[in-house]
N, C-alpha and C positions, 0 to 999 in steps of 0.2 A: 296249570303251569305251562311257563312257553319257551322251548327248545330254538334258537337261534342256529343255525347249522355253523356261521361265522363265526360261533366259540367252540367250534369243535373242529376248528381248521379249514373251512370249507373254503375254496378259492376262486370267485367270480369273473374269471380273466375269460373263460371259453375254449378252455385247452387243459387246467388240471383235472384229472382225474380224481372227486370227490366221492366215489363209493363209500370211502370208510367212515370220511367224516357224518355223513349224512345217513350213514348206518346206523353210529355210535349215536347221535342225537335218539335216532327212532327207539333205539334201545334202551337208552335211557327214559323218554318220556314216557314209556309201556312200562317199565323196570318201579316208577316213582308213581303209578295209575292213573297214568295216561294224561294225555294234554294236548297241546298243539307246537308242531315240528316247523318252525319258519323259514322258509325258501325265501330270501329276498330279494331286490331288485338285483339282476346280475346276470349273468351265462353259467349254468354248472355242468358240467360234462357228469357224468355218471353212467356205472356201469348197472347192474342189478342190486337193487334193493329190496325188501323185506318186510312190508307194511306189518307193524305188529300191534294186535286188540288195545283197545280205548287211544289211539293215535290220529289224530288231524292232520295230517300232512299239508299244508295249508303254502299256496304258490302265491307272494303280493304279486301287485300292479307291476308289471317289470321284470317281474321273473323267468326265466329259463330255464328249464331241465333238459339238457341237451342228453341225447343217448349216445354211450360208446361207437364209435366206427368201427372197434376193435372186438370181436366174439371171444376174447380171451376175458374181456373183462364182464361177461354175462354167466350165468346159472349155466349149471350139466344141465343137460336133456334130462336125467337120471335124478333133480333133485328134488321131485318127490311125486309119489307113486299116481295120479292122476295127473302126470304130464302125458302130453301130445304131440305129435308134428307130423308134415306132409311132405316127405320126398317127393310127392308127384305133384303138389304145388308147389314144390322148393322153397317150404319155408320151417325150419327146425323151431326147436323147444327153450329157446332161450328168450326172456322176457326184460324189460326195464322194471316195473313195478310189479310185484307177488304180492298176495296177501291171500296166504295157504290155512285154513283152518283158525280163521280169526274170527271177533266179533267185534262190533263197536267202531268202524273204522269208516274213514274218509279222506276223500282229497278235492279241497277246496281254493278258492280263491280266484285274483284273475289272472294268473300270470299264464305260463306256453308251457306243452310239453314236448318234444320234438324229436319226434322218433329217428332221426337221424335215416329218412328210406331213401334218399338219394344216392346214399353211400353205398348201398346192398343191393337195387334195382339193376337191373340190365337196361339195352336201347329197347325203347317200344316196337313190337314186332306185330307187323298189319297183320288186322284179321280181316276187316272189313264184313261183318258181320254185326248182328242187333245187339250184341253185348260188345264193349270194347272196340264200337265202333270208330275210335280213335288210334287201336291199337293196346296192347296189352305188354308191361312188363312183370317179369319176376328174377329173378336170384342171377346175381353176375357172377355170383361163385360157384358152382355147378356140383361141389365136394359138397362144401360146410355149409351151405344154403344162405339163406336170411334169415335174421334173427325171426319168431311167431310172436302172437298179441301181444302187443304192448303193455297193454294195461292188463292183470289177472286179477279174478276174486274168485279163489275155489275152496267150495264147499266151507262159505264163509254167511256169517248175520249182520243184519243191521251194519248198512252200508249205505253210506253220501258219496257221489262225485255230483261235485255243483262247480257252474259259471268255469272251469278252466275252459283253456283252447288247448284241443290237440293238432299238429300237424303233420307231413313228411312221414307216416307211418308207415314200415315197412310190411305191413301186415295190418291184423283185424287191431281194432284201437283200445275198444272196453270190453272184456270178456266176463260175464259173468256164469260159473260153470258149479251148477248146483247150491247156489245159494239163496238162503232166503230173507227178506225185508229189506228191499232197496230201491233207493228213492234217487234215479239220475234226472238232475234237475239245470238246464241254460248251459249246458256244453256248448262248443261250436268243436267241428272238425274240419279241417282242409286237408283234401289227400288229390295229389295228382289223381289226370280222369285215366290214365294209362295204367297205375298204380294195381295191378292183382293182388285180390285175396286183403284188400285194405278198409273191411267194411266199419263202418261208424262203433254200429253198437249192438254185441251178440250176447242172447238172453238164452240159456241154457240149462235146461233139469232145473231151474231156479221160480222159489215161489213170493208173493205179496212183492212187485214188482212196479215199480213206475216211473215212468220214461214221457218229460214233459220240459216242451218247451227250448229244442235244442235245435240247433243249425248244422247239418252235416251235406258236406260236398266231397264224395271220394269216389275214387273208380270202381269201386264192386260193390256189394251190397250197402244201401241206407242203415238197414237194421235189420237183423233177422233173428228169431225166434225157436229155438231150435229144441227137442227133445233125445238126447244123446246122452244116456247117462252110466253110459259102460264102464267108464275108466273109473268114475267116482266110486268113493268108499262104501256109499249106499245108492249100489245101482239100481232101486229099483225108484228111484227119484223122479217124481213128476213134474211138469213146467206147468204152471198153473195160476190162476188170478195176477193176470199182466197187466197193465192199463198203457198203452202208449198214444201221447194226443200233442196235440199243437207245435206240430215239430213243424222246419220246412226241408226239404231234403231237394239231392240232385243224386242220381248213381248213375253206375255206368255198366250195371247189374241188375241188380232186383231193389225196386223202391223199398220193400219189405218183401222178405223172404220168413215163411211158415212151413216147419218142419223140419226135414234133417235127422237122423240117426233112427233107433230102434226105441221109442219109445213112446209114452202118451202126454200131450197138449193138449190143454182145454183151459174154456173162461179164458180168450185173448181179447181184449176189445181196444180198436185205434180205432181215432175219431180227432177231424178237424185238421189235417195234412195237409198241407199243399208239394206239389213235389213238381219243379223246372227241367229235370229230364230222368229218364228212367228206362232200362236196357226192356225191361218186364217188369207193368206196375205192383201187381200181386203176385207173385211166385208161391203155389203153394207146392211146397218140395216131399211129395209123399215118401219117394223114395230117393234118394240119391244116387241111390248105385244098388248095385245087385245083390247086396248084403244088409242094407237097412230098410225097413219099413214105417212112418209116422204112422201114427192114430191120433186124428183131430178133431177135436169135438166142442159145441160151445164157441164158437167164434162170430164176434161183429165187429162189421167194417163200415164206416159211415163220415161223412162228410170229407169225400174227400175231393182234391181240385190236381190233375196234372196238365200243365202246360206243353208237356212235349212225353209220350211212353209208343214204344212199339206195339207190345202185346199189353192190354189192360191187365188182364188176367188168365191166368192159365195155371191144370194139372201138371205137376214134372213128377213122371216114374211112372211103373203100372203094378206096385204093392204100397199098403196100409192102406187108410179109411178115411172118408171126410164125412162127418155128421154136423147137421144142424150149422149152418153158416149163414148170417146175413149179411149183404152188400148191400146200401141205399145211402141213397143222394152223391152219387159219384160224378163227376163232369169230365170229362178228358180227350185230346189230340191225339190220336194214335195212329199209327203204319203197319201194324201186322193186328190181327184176327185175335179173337177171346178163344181161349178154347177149354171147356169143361167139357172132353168124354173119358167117361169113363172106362176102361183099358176093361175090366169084366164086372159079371153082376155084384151088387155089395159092398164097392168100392166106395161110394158116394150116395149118398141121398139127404134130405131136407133141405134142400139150399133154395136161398130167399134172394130174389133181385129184387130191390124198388127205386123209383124214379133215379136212373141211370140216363144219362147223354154221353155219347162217343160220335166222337168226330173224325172220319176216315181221310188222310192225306200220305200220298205215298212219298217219301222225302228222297226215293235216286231218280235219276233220267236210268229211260229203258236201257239203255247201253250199259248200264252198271249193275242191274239186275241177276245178279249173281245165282246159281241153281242153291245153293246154302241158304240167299236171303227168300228167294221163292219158294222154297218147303216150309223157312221159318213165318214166312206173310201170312199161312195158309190160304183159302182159295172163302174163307165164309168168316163173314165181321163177326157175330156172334155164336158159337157152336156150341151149344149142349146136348149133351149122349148118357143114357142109360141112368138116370140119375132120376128114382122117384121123390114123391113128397117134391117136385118142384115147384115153384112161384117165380113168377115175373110177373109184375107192376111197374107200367110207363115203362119203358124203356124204350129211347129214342137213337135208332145210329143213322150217321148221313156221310153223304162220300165224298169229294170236292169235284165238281163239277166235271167233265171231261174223264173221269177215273170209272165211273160206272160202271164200263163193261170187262176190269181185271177184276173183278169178284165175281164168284162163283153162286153167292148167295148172301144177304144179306141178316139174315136172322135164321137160325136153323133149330128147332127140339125134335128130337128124335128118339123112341124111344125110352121117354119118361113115363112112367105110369103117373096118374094120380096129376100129372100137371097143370097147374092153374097158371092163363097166361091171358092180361088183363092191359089194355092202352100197349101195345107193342105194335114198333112203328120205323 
């Protein structure tokens, strides 16, 4: 059966407020066992809605989901018990699309969904720094924040988002937060490069996972992977069998970001990336802050191509664990330094390099070399510390000519037991 929102009152003008009408359809289609909810060509203002099991939410050629400017017309923080939000990134618990303990659901088609972040952003304030080297905004409302992810799927199955366009997001875009079987397929995302906390697409305590073939440009993370599964109803939830591949990305953060919260990752594998800029290409995020610890394990990273990254790769935090990783066939432009040490013993071990090319260019004139950006540059292109069961194969870095002597070193293993290091150059 197929649910038209325009017989349920829906008004395509770009200014009425269509919550209900486009409620009552979803409810309906889920109420009759399920079908597809038609968005059609038009403008719809909406505030929060309610994705509910065997429902297609389905946007034509044309369509717009515009989001409320107004936070009166969004979800309590409070409305239900695995909500989130960040005072210290100023962004509250209020969502456009939920889809809380469902299954069978999707949101398809080609039309926009537009997070209305222009509305709730502040001016961009310089950092001038490897992230947000444009400058970074958040929340002009300093009380009631900005609306958080956009898009929610918690502790939900069997899930489609295909071919829409997201934009203007005041926040992270697709959140998937302990669920399992889903299949994100030909999204595009545009989010301002200023835009904080606005990343593409976040894979969380969620398992049987596939992310292919999408286009995202946004200020903070590309996509990131994360293992947090406190808040969920079974926290003991693992993020596990991901597959992310042939996407192309730009951040103004982490190309991909690995890790986040208190919990176990394993079996991630991306492959076949290109990415045109990127704050830090690999981010693997062990610890966040002072109270989380990741455990990673099982991970490969392979074919991938950046046209423009600061730091290729690097540990962030000094708790949880990196087991068993491979990186091969990487190519990449970059401005600041790799850096795998390990913070104490036990932290890291089996990690695989093979045929890797990095290309060293520093992108300020000396006068703007900032003491922030020179701790972040570090002083050595490649640095690996304390990390047995190491490998490297081929791996080639070079500098641009005239830049030679602001590094410290060009390839560094120190203290790795057991390390095998083969064509390195």
């Amino acid at each position: 059966m197929t649910y038209n929102v325009l017989d349920y009152g829906a008004v395509a003008d770009g200014a009425t407020l269509n919550t209900a009408a486009i409620q009552a359809a979803i409810d309906d289609c889920s109420s009759q066992g399920g079908g597809m909810v038609r968005i059609p060509a038009g403008r719809f203002v909406t505030g929060t809605i309610w994705l509910k099991s065997h429902v297609n939410l389905h946007l034509e050629q044309g369509a717009e989901l515009i989001a409320s400017t107004d936070l009166a017309d969004y979800n309590d923080n409070e409305a239900y018990p695995q909500n989130f939000w960040s005072r210290e990134e100023q962004w509250n618990g209020k969502h456009l699309i939920i889809a809380h303990e469902v299954t069978d659901v999707s949101i398809t088609g080609q039309g926009v969904i537009n997070g209305s972040g222009d509305a709730f952003f502040d001016d961009p304030h310089p950092i001038f720094y490897y992230c947000w080297d444009e400058g970074i905004q958040v929340a002009r409302d300093k009380v009631n924040l900005r609306p958080g992810q956009l898009i929610c799927f918690i502790e939900s199955s069997h899930i489609q988002v295909e071919n829409i366009t997201i934009r203007n997001s005041p926040c992270w875009c697709c959140f998937f937060h302990g669920c399992d079987y889903v299949q994100v397929r030909g999204i595009k995302v545009f989010n301002g490069h200023t835009a904080g906390n606005s990343d593409g697409i976040d894979i969380d305590s969620s398992s049987h996972v596939t992310v292919s073939d999408c286009i995202i440009d946004t200020g903070d993370d590309a996509i990131a992977v994360r293992c947090c599964p406190t808040k969920l109803k079974n926290n003991t939830k693992v993020c596990e069998y991901v597959t992310i591949t042939n996407c192309v990305c730009s951040a103004y953060s982490a190309g991909v970001r690995i890790g986040v919260g208190n919990g176990l990752l394993r079996y991630l594998t991306i492959s076949d990336m290109v990415f045109s800029h990127a704050a830090c290409l690999i981010n693997l995020g062990l610890s966040y802050n002072n109270n989380s610890a990741s455990n990673l394990e099982h991970i490969s990273i392979s074919n991938i191509r950046a046209d423009y990254t600061n730091s290729v790769i690097r540990i962030g935090g000094n708790r949880g664990t990196l087991r068993d990783m491979t990186v091969e066939n990487l190519v990449a432009n970059a401005t600041a330094g790799s850096c795998l040490v390990a913070p104490e013993k036990g932290f890291a071990r089996d990690l695989t390099f093979r045929n890797i090319k990095i290309h060293y260019k520093n992108k300020y004139a000396p006068e703007e070399m900032t003491d922030a950006i020179l701790k972040e540059r570090k002083s050595i292109l490649f640095h690996v510390k304390g990390v047995p069961d190491l490998e490297i194969q081929n791996l080639k870095v070079t500098v641009e000519p005239g830049e030679e002597d602001s590094w410290q070193g060009r390839v560094v293993v120190e203290d790795c037991p057991d390390a095998r290091l083969q064509d390195v150059r």
